[in-house]
N, C-alpha and C positions, 0 to 999 in steps of 0.2 A: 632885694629879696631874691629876684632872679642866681645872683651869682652865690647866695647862701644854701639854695636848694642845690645848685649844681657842686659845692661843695662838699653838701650832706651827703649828695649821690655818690661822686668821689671817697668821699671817706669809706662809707659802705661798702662801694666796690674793694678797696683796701683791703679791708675788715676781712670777708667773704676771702679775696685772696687769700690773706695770712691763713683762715681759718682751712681750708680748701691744701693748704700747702703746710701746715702742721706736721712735727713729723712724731711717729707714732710706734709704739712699742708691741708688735705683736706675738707671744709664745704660745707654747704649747704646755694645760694644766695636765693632771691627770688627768680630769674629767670633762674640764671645758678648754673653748678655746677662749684665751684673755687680751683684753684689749689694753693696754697701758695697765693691766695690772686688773682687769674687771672682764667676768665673762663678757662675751659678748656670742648672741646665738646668730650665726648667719643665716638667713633666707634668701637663696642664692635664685638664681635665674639664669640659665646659661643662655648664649646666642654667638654665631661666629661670624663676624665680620667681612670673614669673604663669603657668605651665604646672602650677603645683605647689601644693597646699593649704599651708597658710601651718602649717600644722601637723607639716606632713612637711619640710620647708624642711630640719631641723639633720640628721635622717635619712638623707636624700640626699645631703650632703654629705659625712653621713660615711663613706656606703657608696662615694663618687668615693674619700674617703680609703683605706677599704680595698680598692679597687683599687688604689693605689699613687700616686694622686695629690699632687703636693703646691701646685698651683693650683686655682679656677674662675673659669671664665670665663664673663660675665654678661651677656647682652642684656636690653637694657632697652628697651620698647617705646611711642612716646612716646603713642600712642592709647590706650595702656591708662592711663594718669597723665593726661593731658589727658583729662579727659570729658567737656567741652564747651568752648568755646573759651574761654581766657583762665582757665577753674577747672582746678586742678591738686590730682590726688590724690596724695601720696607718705606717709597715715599709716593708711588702711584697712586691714585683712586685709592682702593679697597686694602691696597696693600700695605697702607700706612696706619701701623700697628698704636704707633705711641700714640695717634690723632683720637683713634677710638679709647683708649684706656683713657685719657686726658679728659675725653667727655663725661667718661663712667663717672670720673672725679668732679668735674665740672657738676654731676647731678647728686653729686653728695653719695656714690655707691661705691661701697671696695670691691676690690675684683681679686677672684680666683682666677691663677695666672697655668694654663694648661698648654704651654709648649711640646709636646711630645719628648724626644724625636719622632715617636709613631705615638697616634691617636686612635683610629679607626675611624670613628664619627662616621660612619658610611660616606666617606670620600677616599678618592679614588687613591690607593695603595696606601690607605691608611695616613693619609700625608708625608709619608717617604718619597725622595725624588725616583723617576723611573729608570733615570740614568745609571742605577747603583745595577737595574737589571740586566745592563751593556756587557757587567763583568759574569763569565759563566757562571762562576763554582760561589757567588758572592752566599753570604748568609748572615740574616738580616737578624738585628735586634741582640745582637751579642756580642764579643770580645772581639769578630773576626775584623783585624786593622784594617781593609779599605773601608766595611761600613763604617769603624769608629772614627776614622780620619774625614770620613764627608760628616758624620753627623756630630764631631766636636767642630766644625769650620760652621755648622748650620749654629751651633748652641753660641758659640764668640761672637759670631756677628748679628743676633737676637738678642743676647746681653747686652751688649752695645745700646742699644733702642730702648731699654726697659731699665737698665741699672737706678737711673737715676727715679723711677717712679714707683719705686718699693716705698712700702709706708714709712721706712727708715731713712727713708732717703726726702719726707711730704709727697711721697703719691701714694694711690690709691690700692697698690698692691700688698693683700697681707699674705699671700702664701702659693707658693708654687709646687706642681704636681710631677709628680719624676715618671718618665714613658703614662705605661696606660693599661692596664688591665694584665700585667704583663707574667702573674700567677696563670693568666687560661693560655699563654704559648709558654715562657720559658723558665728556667728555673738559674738563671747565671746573676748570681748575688754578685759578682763583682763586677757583672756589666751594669744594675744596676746604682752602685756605691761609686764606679766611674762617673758613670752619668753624673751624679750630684755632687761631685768636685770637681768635673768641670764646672757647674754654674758658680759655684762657692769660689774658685780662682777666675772667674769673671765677675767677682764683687756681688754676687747675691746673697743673700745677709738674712732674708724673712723665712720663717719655718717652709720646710718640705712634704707636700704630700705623695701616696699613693694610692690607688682605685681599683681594688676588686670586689670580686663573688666573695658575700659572706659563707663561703666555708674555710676551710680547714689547709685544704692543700692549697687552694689560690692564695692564702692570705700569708703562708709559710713563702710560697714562692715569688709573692709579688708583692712583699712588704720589705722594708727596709729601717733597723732599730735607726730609731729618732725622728722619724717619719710618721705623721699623724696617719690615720687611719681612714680611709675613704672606703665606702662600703657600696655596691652596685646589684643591688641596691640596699639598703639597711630598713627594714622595715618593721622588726621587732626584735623582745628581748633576747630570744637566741641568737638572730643576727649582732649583737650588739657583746654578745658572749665570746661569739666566736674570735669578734677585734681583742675581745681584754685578754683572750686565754692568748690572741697571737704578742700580744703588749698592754700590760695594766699599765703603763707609764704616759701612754698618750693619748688624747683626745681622738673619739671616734666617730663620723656622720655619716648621712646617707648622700655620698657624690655622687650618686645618680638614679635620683627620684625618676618614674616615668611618666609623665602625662599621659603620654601618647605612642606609638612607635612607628619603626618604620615600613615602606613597601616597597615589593620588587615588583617589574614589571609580570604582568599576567596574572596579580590577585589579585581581591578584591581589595579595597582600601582597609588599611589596618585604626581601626576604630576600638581598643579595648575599652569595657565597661570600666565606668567610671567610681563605683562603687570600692572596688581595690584601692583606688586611687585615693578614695576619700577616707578610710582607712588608716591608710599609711599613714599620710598627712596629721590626722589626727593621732596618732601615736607620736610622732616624732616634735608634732607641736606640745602634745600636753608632757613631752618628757624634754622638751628643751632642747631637742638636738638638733644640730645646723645641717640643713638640707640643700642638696642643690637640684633644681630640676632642671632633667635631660629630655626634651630642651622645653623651654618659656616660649621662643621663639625660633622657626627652622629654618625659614627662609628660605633656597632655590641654589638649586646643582647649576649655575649656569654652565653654557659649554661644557665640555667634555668632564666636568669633575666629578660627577657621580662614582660612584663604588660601588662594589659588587661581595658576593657572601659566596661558599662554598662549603661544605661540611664533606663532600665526597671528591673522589678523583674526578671525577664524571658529571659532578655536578655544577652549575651555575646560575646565581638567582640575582644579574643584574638589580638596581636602582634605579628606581623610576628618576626624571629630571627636577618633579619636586621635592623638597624637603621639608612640606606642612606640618608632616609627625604628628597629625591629630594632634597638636599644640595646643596649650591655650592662646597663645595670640597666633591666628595662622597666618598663611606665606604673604597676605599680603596686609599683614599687620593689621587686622581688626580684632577684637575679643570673641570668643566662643564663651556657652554656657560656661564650661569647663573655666573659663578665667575668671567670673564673677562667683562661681561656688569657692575655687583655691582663694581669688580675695577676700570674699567674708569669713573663712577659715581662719585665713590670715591676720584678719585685721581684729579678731575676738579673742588671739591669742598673741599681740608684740605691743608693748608700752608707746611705741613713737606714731602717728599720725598718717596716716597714708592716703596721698595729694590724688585729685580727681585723675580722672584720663586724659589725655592729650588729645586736642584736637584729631579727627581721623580724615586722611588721607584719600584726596580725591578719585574717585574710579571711573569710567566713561565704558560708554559701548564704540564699537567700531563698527559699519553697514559690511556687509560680506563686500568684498576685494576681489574685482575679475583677476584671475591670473593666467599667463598664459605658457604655451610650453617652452622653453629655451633648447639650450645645449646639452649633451650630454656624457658627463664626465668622463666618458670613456673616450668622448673625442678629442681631449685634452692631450698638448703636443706637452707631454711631459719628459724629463731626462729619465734613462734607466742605467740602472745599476745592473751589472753582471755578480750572476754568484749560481754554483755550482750544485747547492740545497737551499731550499729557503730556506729564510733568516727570520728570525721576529724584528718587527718596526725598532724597537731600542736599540739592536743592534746600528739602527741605520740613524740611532741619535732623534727619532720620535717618541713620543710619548704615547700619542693616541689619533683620532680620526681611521683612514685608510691605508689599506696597503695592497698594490696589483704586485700577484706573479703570472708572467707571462712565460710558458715553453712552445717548443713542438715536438709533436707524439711522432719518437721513432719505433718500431718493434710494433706492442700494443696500441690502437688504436680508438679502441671501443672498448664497453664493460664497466669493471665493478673499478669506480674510482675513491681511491679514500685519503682523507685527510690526516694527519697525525699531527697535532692536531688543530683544528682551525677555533681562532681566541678571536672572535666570538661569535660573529656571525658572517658566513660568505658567501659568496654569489659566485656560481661556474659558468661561465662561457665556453663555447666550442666552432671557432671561427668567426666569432662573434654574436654566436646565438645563443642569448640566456638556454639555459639547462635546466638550474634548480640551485636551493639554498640550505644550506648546511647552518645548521644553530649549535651552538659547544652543549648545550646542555643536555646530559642525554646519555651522551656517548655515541649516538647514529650519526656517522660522518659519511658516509655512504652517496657517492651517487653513480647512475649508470648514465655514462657515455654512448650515444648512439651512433651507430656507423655512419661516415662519412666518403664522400666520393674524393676528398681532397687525399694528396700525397701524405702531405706532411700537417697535418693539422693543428692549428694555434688554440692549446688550453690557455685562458685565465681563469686566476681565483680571484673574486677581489673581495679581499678580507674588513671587516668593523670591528679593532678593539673599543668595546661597550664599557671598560672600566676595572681595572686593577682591582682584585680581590682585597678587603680592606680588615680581613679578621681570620683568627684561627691559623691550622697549620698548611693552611695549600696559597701564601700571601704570592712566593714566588710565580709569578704569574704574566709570563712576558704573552704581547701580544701578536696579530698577523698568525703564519703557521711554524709551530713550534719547532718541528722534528721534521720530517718530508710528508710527500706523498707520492703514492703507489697506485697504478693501474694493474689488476689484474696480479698483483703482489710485484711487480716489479718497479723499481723505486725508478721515476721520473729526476733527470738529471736535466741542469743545467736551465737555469731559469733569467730573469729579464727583468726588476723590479722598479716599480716608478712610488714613488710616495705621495700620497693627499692627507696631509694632515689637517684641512678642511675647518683648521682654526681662523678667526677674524685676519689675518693675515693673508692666507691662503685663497679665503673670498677676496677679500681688497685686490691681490694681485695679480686675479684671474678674472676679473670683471668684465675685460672683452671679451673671454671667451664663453663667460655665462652667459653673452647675453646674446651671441647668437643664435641663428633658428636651425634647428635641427627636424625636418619632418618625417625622419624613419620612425621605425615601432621599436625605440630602444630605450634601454631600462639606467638607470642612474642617472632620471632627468634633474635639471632645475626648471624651475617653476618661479615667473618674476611680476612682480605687479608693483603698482602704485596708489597711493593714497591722500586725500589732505583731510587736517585736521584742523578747528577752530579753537580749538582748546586743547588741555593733555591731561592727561590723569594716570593709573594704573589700571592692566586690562589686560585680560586672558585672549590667546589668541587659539583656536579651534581649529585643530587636523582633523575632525574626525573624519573627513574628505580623502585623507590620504592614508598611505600605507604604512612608512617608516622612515626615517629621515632626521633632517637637522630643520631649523627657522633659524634663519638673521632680518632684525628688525634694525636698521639704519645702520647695518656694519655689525649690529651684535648678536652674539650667538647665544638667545635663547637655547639649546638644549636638545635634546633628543625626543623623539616623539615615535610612537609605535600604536597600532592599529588596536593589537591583543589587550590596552590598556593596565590597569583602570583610570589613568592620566590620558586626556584627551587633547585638553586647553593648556598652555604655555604660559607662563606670567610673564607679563614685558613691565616694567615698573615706569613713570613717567618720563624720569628724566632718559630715557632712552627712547623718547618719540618730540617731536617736535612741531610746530603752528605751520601749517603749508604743506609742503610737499614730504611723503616719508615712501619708504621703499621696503618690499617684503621678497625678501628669496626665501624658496623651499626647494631644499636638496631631497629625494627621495629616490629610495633605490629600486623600488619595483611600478611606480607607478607611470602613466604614461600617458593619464588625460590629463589635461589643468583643470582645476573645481576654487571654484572660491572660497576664499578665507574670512570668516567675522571674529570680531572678540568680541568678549562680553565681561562685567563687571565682575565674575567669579569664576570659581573654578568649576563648579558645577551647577 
């Protein structure tokens, strides 16, 4: 009996495989999209992979599933796979693209496949590598050959990973989206029609889409005939006009429903009423149109990925480190009202069954953490680079964290000091004595210099790029100081530069030097402490002790943190804490006591 059930088991599994690995006819009707020849409506859920610990990946999906899902939809960000020019990761952690679609499949969901080459998603340069910003005169997102020669090398070796898991091929992929919203920047139809024979001579085979503003001029300039219609968002009948007057030939949805949306550092948290939301839903359910929501799940900027919004010269409205997006399942994967209203929506309008919730995911408190003062970055015996104007960080092959310029004032001495301009926020020294802080957003770069008894007096700036603009037309967006600066109008010559790019790297291989004791009253301290835990769970960890800064929790770089809020608390997920002994640095640039550190089970 024993070895007849474990064959029944075997069969099954078989079964389930073939079934799972099926291969599958997907086109484009007029009106619907057709599955082997049968509408089928998607109820999509979007979530990205590298937002999410690579641990929680099948989790998440199938918490989209018990909300009624039976799609997800996938941005894939090509900076985070390129990390560095020409190396490509697609088999690390988080970076292993096929692992997660595989799952999608594994839980019975197709997926919308969203490779850019540019996305937005409020990540950092739109997921464009920041190396393209190395080249001066570059311009992005069009015919110009250096961008299309890195972003056809990014598209060949992403095809590679995915060819085989088109539904044509028994995987789970029915349709792939060309760039991204690309009607609100550009209008180069044949950079578009490029883009999609490259994927088609890397063997992609399933329908194309595209994703704008339901108007008129977005959907002329950012559609492409034979390409279904994505709509940002589609929420009624004239949005759904405007697709057929742009193509009565092809199928149109709302690619991007909103739950929730995003925040920048310094507002309040963005919570839109729900009642819109419930609305739409209900139009696009009781008319049958395949919807995807942006996003189901947001999960966490970790490190440096966050992105930033600009609408003016002058302006910048940074990314907080979370990416909760007023979700319905938020950052750390549990339901909100909002997900039980979308599933009973859901579930009163789709024929197929839709499976309980998954188990939910441990969370713990932490006891506040002594911590004490350490070193201070500035005492770091770093290399420097000679250059005769400052440079932005990519010039120097960085992407993000810090950047010191170091001169001495000959002529001018004191006065009106200005930046031209500083990307994003910097900190002036004079002999080594903090000054003041310069923030890009504004346009006040302004600081006054006070006289000094020294000869020759040693400026630094030390600059924080806070995140590549990821939308609209101000993307070019190099970081550190752009242009020069001028004392008093005259342009400061000849500068000294050291790099901190202040990635898990950067900590690891400065570890002696963080953890020396420094007991002057100086600013860009570290801050180190220790902790043991009996158990592990998921748990927010609280700056609201400090001023602005980074956290690494066992090597990893939770994110950025800032005083002005409305993000206080850090998510640290479990598998990045451990049974025994765990270690907490905080980098912060203006603080100067040590205050303890607690987490707690939420974010607020």
């Amino acid at each position: 009996m024993k070895y007849l059930v474990s064959a029944l088991l075997l069969l099954a599994s078989v079964i389930t495989s073939f079934a799972q690995n099926k291969i599958h006819r997907f086109t484009l009707g007029k009106e619907d999209f057709l599955l082997d020849g049968k509408p089928l409506q998607m109820i999509s859920g979007e979530m990205h992979p590298a937002r999410i610990p690579r641990a929680y990946w099948r989790h998440r999906i199938q918490m989209a599933k018990a909300m009624g899902c039976n799609t997800i939809a996938v941005y894939i960000f090509w900076n985070y796979h390129e990390t560095s020019e020409g190396k490509f990761d697609f088999e690390t952690g988080n970076h292993n693209i096929k692992a997660f679609v595989q799952i999608c499949q594994e839980e019975n969901m197709w997926v919308m496949f969203r490779p850019g080459p540019y996305v937005c998603a409020e990540w950092d340069f739109g997921g464009l590598p920041a190396y393209l910003l190395k080249i001066p005169d570059i311009r992005i997102r069009c015919m110009d050959p250096r961008y299309m020669a890195a972003a056809s090398r990014y598209i060949e070796a992403l095809a590679k990973e995915i060819v085989s898991l088109q539904c044509t091929k028994g995987g789970p992929i029915v349709m792939l989206q060309i760039e991204n919203e690309y009607g609100s920047f550009g209008n180069d139809k044949e950079y578009l029609e490029t883009v999609r024979n490259i994927w088609i001579n890397n063997g992609i085979n399933v329908p194309f889409y595209t994703a704008d503003g339901a108007t008129d001029y977005m959907l002329e300039a950012g559609n492409i005939d034979g390409a279904a219609i994505g709509l940002d968002s589609g929420s009624s009948d004239s949005d759904f006009e405007q697709a057929k007057k742009r193509n009565p030939n092809v199928p149109a949805f709302s690619s991007e429903t909103y739950p929730g949306w995003l925040t920048h550092w310094g507002e309040k948290w963005a919570r839109p009423d729900t009642q819109d939301l419930k609305k739409e839903v209900a139009y696009l359910l009781k008319n049958k149109r395949s919807v995807n929501f942006y996003v189901i799940h947001g999960g966490t900027n970790f490190g440096f990925t966050a992105g930033a919004n600009a609408f003016s010269a002058t302006q910048y409205q940074p990314d907080i480190t979370s990416y909760d997006y007023d979700a319905p399942i938020n950052e750390q994967g549990l339901p909100t009202p909002k997900f039980f209203m979308l599933r009973n929506m859901i579930g009163q309008a789709v024929s197929y069954k839709i499976p309980p919730l998954p188990a939910l995911i441990k969370t713990i408190e932490i006891e506040p953490v002594s911590l004490s003062k350490a070193n201070s970055l500035l005492n770091f015996n770093l290399g420097t680079v000679k250059t005769v104007q400052p440079k932005p960080l990519e010039y120097f092959d960085q992407n993000q964290g810090l950047i010191s310029y170091k001169t001495k004032l000959i002529g001018h001495k004191s006065g009106k000091l200005k930046i031209w301009e500083p990307h994003d926020y910097a900190l002036v020294f004079l002999n080594g004595k903090f000054i003041d802080t310069v923030l890009r957003d504004g346009g006040k770069w302004e600081v006054m210099l006070p006289k000094t008894e020294t000869p020759f007096p040693e400026l630094e700036i030390l600059v924080e790029g806070m995140g590549h603009i990821n939308f609209a037309q101000f993307m070019i967006d190099r970081k550190g100081i752009t242009d020069r600066v001028t004392l008093n109008g005259m342009t400061l010559m000849n500068w000294g530069v050291s790099l901190m790019p202040m990635d898990e790297h950067f900590i690891q291989a400065h570890q002696a030097a963080i953890k020396l004791k420094d007991p002057t009253d100086q600013r860009c301290n570290f801050f180190t402490g220790n902790f043991n835990l009996t158990e592990t769970g998921d748990t927010y960890f609280d700056l609201g002790n400090y001023f602005k800064g980074m956290l690494y929790i066992n090597g990893h770089n939770l994110g950025r943190y800032w005083h002005i809020g409305p993000q206080q608390r850090l998510f640290c997920p479990a598998s990045w804490l451990k049974k025994g002994l765990n270690e907490i640095i905080v980098f912060d640039f203006l603080q100067t006591e040590a205050r303890p550190v607690a987490a707690f089970r939420t974010m607020e």
